[in-house]
C-alpha positions as CSV (number, residue, x, y, z in Angstrom):
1,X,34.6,7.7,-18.1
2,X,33.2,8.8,-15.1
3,X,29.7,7.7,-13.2
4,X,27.3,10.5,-11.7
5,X,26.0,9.8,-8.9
6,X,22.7,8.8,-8.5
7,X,20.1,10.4,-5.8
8,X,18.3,8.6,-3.5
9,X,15.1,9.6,-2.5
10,X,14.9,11.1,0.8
11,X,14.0,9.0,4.0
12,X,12.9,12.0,6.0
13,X,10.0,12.9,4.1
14,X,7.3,10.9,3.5
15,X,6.1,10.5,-0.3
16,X,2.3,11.1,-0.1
17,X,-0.2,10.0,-3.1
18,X,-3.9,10.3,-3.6
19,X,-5.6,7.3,-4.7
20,X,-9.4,6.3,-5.2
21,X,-10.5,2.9,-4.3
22,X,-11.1,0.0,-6.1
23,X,-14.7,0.1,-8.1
24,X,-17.2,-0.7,-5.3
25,X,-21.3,0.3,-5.5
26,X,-20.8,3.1,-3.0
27,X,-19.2,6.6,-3.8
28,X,-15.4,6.5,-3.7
29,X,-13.5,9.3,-1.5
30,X,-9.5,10.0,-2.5
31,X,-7.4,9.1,-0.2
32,X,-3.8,10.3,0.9
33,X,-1.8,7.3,1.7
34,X,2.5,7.9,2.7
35,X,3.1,3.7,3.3
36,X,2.2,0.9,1.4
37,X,-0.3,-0.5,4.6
38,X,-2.1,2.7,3.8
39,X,-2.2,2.2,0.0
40,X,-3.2,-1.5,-0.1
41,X,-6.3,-0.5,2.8
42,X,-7.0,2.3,0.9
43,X,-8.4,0.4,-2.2
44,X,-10.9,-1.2,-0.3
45,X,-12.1,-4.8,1.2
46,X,-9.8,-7.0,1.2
47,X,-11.6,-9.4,-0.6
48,X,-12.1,-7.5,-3.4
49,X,-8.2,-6.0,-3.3
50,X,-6.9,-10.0,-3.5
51,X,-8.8,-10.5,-6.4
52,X,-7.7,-7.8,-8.3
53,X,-3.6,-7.9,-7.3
54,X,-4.2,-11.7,-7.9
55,X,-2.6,-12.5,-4.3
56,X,-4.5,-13.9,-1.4
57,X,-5.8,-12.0,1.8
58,X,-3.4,-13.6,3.8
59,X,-0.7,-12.0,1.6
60,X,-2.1,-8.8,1.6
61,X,-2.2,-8.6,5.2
62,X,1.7,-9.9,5.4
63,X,2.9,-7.3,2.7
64,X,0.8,-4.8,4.8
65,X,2.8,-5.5,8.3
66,X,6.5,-6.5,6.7
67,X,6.2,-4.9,3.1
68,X,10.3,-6.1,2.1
69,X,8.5,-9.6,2.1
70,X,6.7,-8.3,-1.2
71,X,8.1,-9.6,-4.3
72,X,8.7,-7.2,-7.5
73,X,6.3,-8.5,-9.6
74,X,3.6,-8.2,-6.5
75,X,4.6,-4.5,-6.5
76,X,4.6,-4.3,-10.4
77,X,0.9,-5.6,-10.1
78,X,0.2,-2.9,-7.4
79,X,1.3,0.0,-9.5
80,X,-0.6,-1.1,-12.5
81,X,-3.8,-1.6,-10.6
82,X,-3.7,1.9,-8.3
83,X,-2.3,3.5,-11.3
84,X,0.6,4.8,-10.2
85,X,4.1,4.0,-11.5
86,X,6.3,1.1,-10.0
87,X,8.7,3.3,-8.4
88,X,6.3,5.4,-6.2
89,X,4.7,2.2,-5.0
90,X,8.0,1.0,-4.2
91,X,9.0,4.3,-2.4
92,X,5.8,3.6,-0.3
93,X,7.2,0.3,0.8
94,X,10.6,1.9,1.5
95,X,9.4,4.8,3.2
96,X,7.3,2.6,5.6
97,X,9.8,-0.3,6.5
98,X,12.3,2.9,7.8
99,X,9.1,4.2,9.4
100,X,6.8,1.2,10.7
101,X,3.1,1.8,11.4
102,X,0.1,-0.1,12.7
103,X,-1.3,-1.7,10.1
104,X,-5.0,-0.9,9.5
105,X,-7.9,-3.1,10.1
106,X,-9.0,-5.6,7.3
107,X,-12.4,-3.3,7.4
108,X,-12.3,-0.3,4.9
109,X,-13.5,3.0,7.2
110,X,-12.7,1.3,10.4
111,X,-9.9,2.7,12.1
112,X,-6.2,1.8,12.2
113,X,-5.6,-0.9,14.5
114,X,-9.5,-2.1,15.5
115,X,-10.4,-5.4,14.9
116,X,-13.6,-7.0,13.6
117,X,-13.7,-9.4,16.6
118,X,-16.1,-8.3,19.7
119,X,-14.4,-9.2,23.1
């Protein structure tokens, strides 16, 4: 018997996926998002986010910054709550620790890398 090869996904090109944010009173926008930093800000507060995926903020902003520190079932969780299957959010986190961003601000619509603090 011989065994096929299987294909890995290519780490050139980023995987990009629309998702809509967590429910919150105000409208929700789609949002493309190629890394798991930008799929976790994209659902929304923080707050709200740890709830939901049952981990705490701290976490969140840890799997955000080093995303191999995220355990299967936390990325199981993920998938389930965005919506998308388990192996697109684990492409996400692949695709982001060969390609490593600044991780967003813990403010939804704030922009990558600003803080809430006032100097």
């Amino acid at each position: 018997m011989t065994k096929k090869a299987i294909p890995t996904p290519s780490t050139e090109t980023p995987l990009t996926v629309q998702v809509k944010p967590l429910p919150r009173p105000e409208p929700a926008t789609v949002t493309e998002c190629t890394t798991l930093a930008e799929l976790i800000h994209s659902l929304g507060s923080r707050k709200i986010v740890s709830e939901r995926w049952d981990v705490a903020p701290r976490t969140i902003a840890l799997r955000m910054q080093k995303p191999e520190t995220a355990s299967l079932d936390e990325l199981q969780r993920l998938a389930e709550l965005t919506g998308l299957d388990f192996l697109t959010v684990v492409r996400l986190a692949y695709y982001q620790m060969r390609h490593p961003i600044e991780v967003p601000a813990a403010h939804v619509g704030r922009p990558f890398g600003s803080t809430s603090r006032k100097a």
